[in-house]
C-alpha positions in Angstrom: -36.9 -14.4 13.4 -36.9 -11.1 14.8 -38.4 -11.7 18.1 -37.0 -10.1 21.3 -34.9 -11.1 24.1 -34.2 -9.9 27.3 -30.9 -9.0 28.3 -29.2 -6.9 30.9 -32.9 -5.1 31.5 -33.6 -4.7 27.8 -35.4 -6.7 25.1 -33.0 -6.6 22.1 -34.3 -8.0 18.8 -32.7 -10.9 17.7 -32.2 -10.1 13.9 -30.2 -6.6 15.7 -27.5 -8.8 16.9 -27.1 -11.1 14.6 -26.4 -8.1 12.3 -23.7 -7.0 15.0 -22.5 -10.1 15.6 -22.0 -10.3 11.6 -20.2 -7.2 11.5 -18.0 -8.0 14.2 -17.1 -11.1 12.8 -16.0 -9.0 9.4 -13.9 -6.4 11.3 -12.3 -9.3 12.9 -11.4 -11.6 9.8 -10.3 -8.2 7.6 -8.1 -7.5 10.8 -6.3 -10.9 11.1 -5.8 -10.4 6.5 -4.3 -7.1 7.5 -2.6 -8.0 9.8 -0.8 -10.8 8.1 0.0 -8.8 5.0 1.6 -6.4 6.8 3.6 -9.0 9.0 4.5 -11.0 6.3 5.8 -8.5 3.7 9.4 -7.5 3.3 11.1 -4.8 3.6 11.0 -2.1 0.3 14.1 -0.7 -1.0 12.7 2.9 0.0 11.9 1.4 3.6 15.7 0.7 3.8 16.6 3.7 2.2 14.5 6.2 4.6 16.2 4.4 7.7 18.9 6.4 6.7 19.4 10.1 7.3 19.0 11.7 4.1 22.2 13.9 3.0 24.3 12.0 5.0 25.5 9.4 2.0 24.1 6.6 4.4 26.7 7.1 7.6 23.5 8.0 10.0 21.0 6.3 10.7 17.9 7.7 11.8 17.7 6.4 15.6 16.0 9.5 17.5 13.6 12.0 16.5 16.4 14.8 15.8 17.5 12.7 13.2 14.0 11.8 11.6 13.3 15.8 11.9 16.9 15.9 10.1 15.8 14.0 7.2 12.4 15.2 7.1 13.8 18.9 6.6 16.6 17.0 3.6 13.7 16.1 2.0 11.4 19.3 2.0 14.2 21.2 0.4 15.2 18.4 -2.0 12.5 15.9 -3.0 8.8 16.5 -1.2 7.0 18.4 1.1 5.8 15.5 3.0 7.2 15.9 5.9 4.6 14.0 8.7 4.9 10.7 6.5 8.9 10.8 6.7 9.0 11.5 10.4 6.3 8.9 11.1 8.6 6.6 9.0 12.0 7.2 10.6 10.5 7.1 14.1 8.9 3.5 13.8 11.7 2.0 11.6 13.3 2.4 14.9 10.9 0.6 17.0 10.1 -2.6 17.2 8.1 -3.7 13.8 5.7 -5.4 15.9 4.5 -1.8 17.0 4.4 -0.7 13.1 1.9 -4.3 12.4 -0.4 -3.4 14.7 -0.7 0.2 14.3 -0.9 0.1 11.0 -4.0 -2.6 11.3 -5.6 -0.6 13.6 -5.3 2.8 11.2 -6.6 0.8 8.1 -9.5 -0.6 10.2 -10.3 3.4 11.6 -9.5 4.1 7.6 -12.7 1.9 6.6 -14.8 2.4 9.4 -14.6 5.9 9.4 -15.5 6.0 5.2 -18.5 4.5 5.9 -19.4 7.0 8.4 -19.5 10.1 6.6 -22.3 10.0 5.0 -24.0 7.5 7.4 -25.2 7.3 11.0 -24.2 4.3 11.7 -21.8 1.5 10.3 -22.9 -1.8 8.9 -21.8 -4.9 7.9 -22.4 -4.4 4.0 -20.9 -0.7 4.3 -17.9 -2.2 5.6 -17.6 -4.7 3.3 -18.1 -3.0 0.4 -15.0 -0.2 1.1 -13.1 -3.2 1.8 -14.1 -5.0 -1.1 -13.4 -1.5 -3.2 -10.1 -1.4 -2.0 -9.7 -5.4 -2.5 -10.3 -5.1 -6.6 -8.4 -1.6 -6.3 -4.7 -1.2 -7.8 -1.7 -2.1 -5.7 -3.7 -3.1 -2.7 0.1 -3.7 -0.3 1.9 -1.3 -1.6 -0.6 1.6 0.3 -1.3 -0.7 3.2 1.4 -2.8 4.0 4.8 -1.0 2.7 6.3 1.4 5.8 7.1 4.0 3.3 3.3 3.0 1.3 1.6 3.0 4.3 3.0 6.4 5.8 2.5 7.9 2.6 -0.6 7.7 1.6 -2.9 5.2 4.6 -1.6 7.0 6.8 -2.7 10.6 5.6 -5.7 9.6 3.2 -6.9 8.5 7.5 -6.2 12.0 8.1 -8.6 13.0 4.9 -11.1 10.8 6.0 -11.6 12.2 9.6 -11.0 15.9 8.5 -14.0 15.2 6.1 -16.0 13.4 8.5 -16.1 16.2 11.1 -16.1 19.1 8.5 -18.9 18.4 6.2 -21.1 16.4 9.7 -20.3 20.0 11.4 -21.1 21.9 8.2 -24.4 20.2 7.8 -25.5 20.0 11.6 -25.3 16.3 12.1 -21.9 16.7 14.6 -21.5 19.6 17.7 -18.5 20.4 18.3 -17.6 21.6 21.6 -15.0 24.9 22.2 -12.1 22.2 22.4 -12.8 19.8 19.8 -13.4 23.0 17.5 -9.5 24.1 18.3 -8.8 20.3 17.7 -10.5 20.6 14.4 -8.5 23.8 13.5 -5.6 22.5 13.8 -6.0 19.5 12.6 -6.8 21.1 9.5 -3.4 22.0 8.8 -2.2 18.5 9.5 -4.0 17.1 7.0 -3.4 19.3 4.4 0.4 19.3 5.1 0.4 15.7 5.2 0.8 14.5 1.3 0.2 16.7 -1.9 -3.0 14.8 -3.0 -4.4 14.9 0.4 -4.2 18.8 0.3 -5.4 18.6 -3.7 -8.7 16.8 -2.8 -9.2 18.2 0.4 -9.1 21.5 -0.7 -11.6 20.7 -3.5 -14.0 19.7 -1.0 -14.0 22.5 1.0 -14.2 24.6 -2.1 -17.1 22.9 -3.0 -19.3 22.5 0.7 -18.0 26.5 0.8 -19.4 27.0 -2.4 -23.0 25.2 -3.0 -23.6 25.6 0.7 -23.1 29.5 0.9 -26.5 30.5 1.9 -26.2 27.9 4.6 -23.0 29.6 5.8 -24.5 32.9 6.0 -27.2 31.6 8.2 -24.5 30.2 10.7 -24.5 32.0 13.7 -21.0 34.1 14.6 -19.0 31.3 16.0 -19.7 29.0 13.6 -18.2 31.2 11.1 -15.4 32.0 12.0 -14.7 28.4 13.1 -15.7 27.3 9.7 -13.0 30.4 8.2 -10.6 29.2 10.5 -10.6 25.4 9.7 -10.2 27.1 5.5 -7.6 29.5 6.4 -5.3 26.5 8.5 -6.3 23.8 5.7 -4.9 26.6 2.9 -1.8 27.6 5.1 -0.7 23.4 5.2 -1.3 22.7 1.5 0.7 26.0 0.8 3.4 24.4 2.9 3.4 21.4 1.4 2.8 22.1 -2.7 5.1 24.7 -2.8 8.6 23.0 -0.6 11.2 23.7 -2.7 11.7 20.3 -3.0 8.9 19.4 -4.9 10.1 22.4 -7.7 13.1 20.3 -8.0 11.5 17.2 -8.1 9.3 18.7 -11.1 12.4 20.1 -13.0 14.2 17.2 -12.9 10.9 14.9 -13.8 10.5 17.3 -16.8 6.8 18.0 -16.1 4.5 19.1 -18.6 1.0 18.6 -19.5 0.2 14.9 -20.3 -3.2 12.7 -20.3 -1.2 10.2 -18.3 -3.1 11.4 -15.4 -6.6 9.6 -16.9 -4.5 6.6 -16.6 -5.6 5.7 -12.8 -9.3 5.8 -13.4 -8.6 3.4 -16.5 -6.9 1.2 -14.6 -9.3 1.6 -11.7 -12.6 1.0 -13.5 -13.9 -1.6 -12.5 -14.2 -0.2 -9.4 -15.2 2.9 -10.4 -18.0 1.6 -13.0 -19.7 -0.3 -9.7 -19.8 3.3 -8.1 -21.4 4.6 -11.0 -24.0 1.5 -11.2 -24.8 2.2 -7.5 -25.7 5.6 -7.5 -28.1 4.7 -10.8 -29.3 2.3 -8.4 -30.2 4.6 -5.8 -31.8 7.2 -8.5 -33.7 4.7 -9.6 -34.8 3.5 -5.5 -35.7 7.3 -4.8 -37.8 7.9 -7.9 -39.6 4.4 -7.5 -42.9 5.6 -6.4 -42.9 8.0 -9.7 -42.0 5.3 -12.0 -44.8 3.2 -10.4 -47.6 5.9 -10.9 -46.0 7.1 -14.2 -45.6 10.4 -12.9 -42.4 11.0 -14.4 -42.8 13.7 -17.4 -39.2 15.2 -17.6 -35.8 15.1 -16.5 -36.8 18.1 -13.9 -39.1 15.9 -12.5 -37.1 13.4 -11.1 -35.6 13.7 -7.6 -32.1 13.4 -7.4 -31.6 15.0 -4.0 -29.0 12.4 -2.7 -27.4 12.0 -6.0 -26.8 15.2 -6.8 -25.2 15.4 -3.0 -23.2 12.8 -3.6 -21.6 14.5 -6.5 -21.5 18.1 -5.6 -19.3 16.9 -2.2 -17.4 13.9 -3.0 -17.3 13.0 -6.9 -16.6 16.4 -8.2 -14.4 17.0 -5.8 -12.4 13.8 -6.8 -12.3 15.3 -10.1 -11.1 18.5 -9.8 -8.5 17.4 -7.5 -7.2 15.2 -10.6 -6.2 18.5 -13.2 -3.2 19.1 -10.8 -2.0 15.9 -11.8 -1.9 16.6 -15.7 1.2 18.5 -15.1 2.5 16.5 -12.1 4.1 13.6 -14.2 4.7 11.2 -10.9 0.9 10.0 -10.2 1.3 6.0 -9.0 -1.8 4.2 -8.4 -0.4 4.3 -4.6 -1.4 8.0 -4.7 -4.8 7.7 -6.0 -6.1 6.6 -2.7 -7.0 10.2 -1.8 -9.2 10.1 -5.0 -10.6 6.8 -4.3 -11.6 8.0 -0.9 -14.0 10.3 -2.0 -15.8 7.3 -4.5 -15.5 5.2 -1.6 -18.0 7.3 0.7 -20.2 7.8 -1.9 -20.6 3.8 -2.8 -20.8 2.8 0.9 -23.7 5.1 1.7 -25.6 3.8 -1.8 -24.8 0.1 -0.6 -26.6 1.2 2.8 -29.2 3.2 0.7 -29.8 -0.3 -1.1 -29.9 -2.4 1.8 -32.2 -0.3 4.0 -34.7 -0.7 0.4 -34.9 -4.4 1.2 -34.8 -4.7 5.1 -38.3 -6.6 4.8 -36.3 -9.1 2.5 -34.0 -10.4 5.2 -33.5 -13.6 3.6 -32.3 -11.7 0.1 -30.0 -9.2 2.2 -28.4 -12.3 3.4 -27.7 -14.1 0.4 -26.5 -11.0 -1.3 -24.3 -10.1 1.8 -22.5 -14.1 1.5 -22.0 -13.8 -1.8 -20.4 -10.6 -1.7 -18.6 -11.7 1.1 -17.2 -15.1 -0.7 -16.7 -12.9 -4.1 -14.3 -10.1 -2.0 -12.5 -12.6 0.6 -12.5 -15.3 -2.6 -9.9 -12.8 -4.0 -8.2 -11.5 -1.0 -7.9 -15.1 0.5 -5.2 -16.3 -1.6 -2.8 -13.9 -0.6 -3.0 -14.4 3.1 -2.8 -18.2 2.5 0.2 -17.7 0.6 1.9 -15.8 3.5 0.8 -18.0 6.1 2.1 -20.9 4.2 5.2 -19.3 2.2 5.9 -15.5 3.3 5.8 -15.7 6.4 8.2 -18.4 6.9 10.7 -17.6 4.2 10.4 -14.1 6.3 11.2 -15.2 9.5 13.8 -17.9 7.9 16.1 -15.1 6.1 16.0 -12.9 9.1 17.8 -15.1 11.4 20.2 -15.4 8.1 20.5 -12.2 8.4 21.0 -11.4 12.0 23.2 -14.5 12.6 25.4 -13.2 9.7 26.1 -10.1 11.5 26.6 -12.0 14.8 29.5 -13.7 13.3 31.0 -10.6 11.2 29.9 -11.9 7.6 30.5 -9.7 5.0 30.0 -11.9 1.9 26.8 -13.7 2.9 24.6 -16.1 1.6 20.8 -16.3 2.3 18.3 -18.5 1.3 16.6 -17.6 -2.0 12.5 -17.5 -2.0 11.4 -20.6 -4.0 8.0 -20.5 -4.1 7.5 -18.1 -7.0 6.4 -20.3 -9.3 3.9 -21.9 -6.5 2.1 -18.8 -6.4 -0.4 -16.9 -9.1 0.2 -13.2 -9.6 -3.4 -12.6 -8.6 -2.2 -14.2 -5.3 -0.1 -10.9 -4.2 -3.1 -8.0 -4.0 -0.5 -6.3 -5.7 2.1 -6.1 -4.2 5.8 -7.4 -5.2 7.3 -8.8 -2.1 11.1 -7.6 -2.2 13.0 -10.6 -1.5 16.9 -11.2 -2.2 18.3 -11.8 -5.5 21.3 -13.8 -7.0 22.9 -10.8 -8.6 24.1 -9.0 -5.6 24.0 -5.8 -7.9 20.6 -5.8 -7.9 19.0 -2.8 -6.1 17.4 -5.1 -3.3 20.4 -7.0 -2.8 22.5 -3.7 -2.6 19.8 -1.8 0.3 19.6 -5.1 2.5 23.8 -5.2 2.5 24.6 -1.5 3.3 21.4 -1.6 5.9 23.3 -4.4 7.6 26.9 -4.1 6.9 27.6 -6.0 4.6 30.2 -6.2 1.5 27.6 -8.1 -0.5 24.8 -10.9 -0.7 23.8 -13.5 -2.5 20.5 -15.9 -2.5 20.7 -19.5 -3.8 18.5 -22.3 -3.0 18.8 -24.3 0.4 19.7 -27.2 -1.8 22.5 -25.4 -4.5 26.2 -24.7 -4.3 27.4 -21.2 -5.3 30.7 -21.9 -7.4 32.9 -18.6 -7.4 35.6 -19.0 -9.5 38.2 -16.2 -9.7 40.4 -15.5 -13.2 42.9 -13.6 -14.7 40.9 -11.6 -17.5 40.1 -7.9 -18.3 36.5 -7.2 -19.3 32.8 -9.1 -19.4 33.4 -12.5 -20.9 30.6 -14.7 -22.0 30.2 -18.7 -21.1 28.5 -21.2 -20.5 27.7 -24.0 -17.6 27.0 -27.4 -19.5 26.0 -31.4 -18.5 29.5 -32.6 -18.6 28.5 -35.9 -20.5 25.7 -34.6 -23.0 27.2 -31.3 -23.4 23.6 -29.4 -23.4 23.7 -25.9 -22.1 22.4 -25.7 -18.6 23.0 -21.7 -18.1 25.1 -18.5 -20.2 27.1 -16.8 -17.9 28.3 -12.8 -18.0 31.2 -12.2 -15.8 33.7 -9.4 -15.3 36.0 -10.1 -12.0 34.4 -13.3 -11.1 32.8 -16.2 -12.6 29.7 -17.1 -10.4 26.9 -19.4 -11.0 24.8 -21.4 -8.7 23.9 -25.8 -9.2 22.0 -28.3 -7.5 24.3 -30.3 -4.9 23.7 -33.4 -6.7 25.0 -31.8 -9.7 28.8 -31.2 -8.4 30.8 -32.6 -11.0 28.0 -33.3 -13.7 27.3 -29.3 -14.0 30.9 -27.9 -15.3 31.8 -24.8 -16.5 32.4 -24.8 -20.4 36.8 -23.3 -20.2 37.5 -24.8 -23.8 37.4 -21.1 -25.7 39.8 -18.6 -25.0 42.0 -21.0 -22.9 40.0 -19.6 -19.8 41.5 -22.9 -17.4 44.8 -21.3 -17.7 43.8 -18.4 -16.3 41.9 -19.5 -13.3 43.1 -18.0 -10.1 41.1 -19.5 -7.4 37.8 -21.0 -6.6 35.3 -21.9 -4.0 32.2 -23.8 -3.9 29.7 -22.1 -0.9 26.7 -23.4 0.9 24.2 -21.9 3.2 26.2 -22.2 6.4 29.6 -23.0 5.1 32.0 -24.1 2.1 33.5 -27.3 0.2 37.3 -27.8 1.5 39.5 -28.5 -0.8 39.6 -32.2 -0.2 36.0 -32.4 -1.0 35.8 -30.3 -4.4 38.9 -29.4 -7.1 38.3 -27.7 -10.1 38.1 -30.8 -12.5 34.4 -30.7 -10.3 33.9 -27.5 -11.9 35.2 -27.4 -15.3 35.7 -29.0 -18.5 39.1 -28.3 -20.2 
């Protein structure tokens, strides 16, 4: 099986690229999964929110970079101090969202490639694999990789954390030269990261603390240079996280949040760990692999006899880190899932090197390495798999469907629209998702999606019904919210209650004009009906084809 062949000069051994052929084929089919999550999902209410210049009660938009730098500086003084993610965001809401799909995909495949790096020479299939199946069984999967905002907030700058770590602790440990530019590059880069989100500055700067710290005698020993580039990259990485922990908006943020010591912070490793327990098994796994010739010869005695070299590495570095990076967050009261990615990054590197650590243990067992690598395989896409075969068949259409609505709407000067409704809910499970919540449009055009998607394009108000229902809107002389009910017209069973204040508005099958009425027997409502109108998709009953004897019952 692992005979050579000659190609281009070389004899290549066979089982060598069938392993890169396999790991080609994963980056290719966890691109095309990206790829269509993030085309298919809609729009957040934040993403429409941040397309507008913040201060400026929604009259600007933000369509040049002086006026994604504007809103960037609103929100440093008033809400965060993450000001790379709400550039990044204001610039590509204004491109093409193609650009944003495919940029994104390509960041989230340098994201996981670059995890399994750290700690490794090289990347292989079951490294990637098992960061992507982390992240798969990982809370709120779209909302960090799909969502503008999600993405530019915490992707986007746990990437940053990810290369910053990379080069830092492989140029700390001798693994990586750095030449005099990429050393600058480094520098500087330092402060990007660190200025980039809160909790990317939080565990960042607990790593460095710690490969400062249990690495000191190394440091000593480093010649001049090295020194002061190693200062230099502290110093720039301390200057950003200043800049970004203490903008005055997040002060404001905190006073108005109320924050306060709480154990609510524990609540993202509860709710992550399952995860978390499988990085725990593996790194028992890989105690137990480098003490396997003791525990053959029984020359284990004591606890101080074991060796725990890569272990103890993988703690010192990355777990503790993780940890210590957490206690800011007892006092910080907003900690989302979304903003635990930082954390996870640092469990993530540790579980990919002990899945390679495994692996390279039973490289004579080919056949056994294969077996576990499809199973694992079927178990990660097995659960990711629905989701993109729910956008592919539902999403994406419905997508494309309501955006023409949409645009075609403002084309002919709509301002009281009607879209279609998304009526596959039911047709998928919540497990489906990878959870996310897709954001689509409401009936209740008070609803907060409902109210972002009109003011983003103009419009007074809208409304989503079924390609198949009427929207009755019937207008009446009363003060207050009155209560009522839509009944079958011969049985008399309640179909729907109805709260209304201005206008009475409910939404029927077509083949229920007539048979669906509105209940106007209590407080001698049909006397004070002012107008009505019964609405489609594309247009409205005339008067000669509905009256309000179709509607009501008196």
């Amino acid at each position: 099986m692992n005979r050579d062949i000659h190609i281009f000069g070389k004899n290549i051994k066979i089982l060598e690229i069938i392993k890169q052929l396999a790991k080609i084929g994963l980056l290719l089919i966890i691109l095309i999964s990206i790829f269509l999550l993030n085309y298919s999902v809609l729009l957040s209410p934040d993403d429409y929110n941040y397309t507008w210049v913040q201060g400026s009660n929604h009259t600007k938009k933000v369509d040049s970079i002086s006026n994604a730098l504007e809103t960037a500086k609103f929100f440093y003084k008033n809400w965060t101090g993450r000001i790379i993610p709400h550039v990044l965001i204001g610039i590509f809401r204004n491109l093409p969202t193609l650009v944003y799909q495919i940029s994104n995909t390509i960041v989230f495949l340098v994201f996981i490639i670059l995890i399994t790096k750290v700690l490794n020479r090289k990347t292989t299939y079951l490294g990637i694999l098992s960061v992507f199946g982390y992240l798969s069984f990982s809370m709120m999967f779209g909302e960090k990789f799909a969502w503008i905002s999600g993405s530019f907030n915490y992707l986007w700058p746990s990437t940053f954390l990810v290369i910053f770590i990379y080069y830092v602790y492989n140029f700390f440990i001798g693994e990586k030269e750095l030449n005099l530019l990429q050393e600058i590059s480094l520098i500087l880069f330092s402060f990007i990261t660190s200025f980039s989100h809160e909790n990317i500055a939080f565990v960042g700067g607990a790593f460095l603390i710690c490969l400062y710290l249990f690495k000191i005698k190394r440091v000593l020993q480093f010649s001049n240079r090295k020194k002061i580039i190693v200062f230099l990259i502290f110093i720039m990485f301390c200057l950003g996280t200043f800049a970004t922990i203490f903008a005055p908006g997040n002060f404001l943020r905190m006073n108005s949040d109320g924050a306060e010591f709480s154990w609510n912070f524990l609540q993202n490793y509860k709710d992550n760990s399952r995860v978390l327990i499988t990085v725990v098994i593996s790194m028992l796994i890989v105690l137990i692999i480098e003490n396997i010739e003791l525990i053959k010869t029984e020359k284990i005695r004591s606890i101080k006899s074991l060796n725990y070299s890569l272990v103890k590495l993988e703690f010192s570095y990355f777990i503790l880190p993780a940890i210590i990076a957490t206690i800011p967050m007892a006092v910080i009261s907003y900690f989302p899932p979304r903003a635990f990615l930082a954390y996870e990054v640092m469990f993530m590197i540790v579980f990919s090197k002990n899945i390679s650590i495994i692996a390279e243990n039973l490289k004579e067992n080919n056949i056994l390495i294969a077996i576990i690598s499809i199973v694992v395989g079927l178990m990660v896409f097995g659960h990711f798999s629905p989701s993109t075969l729910a956008q592919i068949n539902y999403i994406i259409p419905y997508k494309e469907k309501v955006t023409i609505q949409y645009e075609k709407a403002v084309e002919q000067g709509e301002k009281d629209v009607l879209v279609s409704k998304f009526d596959y809910l039911n047709w998928i499970h919540k497990e489906d998702w990878i959870n996310i919540s897709n954001f689509f449009p409401e009936f209740d055009y008070h609803m907060p999606v409902n109210r972002v998607i009109s003011e983003y394009y103009g419009f007074n108000r809208i409304t989503a019904i079924g390609d198949d229902e009427y929207l009755i809107e019937i207008d009446v002389d009363t003060e207050g919210i009155n209560r009522y009910k839509v009944i079958e017209k011969e049985t008399e069973i309640p179909i729907q209650n109805i709260e209304y204040d201005e206008h009475i508005r409910y939404s029927i099958p077509k083949d229920k004009l007539g048979k669906y009425v509105l209940d106007c027997r209590e407080n001698n409502l049909s006397s004070k009906i002012l107008n009505y109108n019964v609405k489609y998709i594309g247009g409205r009953l005339s008067d000669t084809e509905v009256n309000i004897n179709d509607l009501i019952i008196k």
